[in-house]
C-alpha positions as CSV (number, residue, x, y, z in Angstrom):
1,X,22.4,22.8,34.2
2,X,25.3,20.7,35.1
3,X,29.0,22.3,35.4
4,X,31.8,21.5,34.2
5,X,33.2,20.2,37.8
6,X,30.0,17.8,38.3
7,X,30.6,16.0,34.5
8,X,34.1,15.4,35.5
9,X,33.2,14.2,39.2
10,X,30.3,11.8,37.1
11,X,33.2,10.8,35.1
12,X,35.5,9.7,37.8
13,X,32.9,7.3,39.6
14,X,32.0,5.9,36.6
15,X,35.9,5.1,35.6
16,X,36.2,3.6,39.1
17,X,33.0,1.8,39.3
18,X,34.1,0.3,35.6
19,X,37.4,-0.6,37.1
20,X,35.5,-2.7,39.6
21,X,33.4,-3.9,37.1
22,X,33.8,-8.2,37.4
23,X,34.8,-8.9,33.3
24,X,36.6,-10.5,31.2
25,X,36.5,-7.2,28.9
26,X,37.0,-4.6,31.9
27,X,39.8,-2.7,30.0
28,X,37.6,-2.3,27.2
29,X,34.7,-1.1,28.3
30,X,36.9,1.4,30.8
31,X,38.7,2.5,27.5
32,X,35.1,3.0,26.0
33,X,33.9,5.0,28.5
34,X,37.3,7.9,28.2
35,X,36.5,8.0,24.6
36,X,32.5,8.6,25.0
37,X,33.7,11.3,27.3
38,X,36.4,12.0,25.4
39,X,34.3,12.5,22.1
40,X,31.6,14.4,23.7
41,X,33.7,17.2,25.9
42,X,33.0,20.0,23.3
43,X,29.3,19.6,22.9
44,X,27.7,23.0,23.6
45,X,23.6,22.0,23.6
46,X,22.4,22.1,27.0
47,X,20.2,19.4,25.7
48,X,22.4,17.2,24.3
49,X,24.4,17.6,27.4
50,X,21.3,16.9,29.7
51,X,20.8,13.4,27.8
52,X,24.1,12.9,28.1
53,X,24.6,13.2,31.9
54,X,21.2,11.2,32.4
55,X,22.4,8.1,30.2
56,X,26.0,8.5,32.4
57,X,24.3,8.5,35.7
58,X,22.0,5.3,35.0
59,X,24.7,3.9,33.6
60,X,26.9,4.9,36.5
61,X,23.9,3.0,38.5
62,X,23.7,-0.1,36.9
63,X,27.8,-0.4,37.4
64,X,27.7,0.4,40.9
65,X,24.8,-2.6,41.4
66,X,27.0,-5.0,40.1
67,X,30.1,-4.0,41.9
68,X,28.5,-3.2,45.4
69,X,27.5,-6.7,46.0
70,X,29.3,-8.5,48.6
71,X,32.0,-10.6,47.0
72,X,32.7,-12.9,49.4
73,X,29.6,-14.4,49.6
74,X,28.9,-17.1,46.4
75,X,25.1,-16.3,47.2
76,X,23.4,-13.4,45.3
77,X,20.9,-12.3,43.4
78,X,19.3,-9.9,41.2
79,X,15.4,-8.6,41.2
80,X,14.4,-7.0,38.5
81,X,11.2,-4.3,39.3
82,X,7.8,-5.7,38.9
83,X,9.3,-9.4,39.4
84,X,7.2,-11.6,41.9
85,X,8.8,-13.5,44.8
């Protein structure tokens, strides 16, 4: 089960990835993410929470891909799996 101190930790990289996040709309989808937290801080399923964290973390993952890339370079690229070269 995940603790209270590892959904807040998730939270925190996800608000600082999201502030990273290169958009026109970065506000909004930072402010989107404190009220999906914000909404769901008194759930009580374990399940719930479970699909919760999951959807967090891959979405954590798919901010952290755009943001890691090296911005000084105008050359980059995205593979999506199973694409061919």
């Amino acid at each position: 089960m995940t603790t209270p101190q590892e959904i807040l930790q998730l939270y925190r990289h996800i608000i600082r990835a999201a502030k990273r996040f290169p958009s026109i709309k970065r506000d909004k989808i930072v402010n989107d993410i404190r009220l999906e937290f914000r909404e769901n801080r008194s759930l009580s399923d374990a399940g719930e929470i479970k699909e919760k964290v999951k959807v967090a973390i891959r979405s954590l993952d798919q901010l952290v891909a755009y943001t890691s890339r090296d911005t000084k370079s105008a050359e980059w690229s995205v593979n999506l799996k199973g694409s061919c070269d």
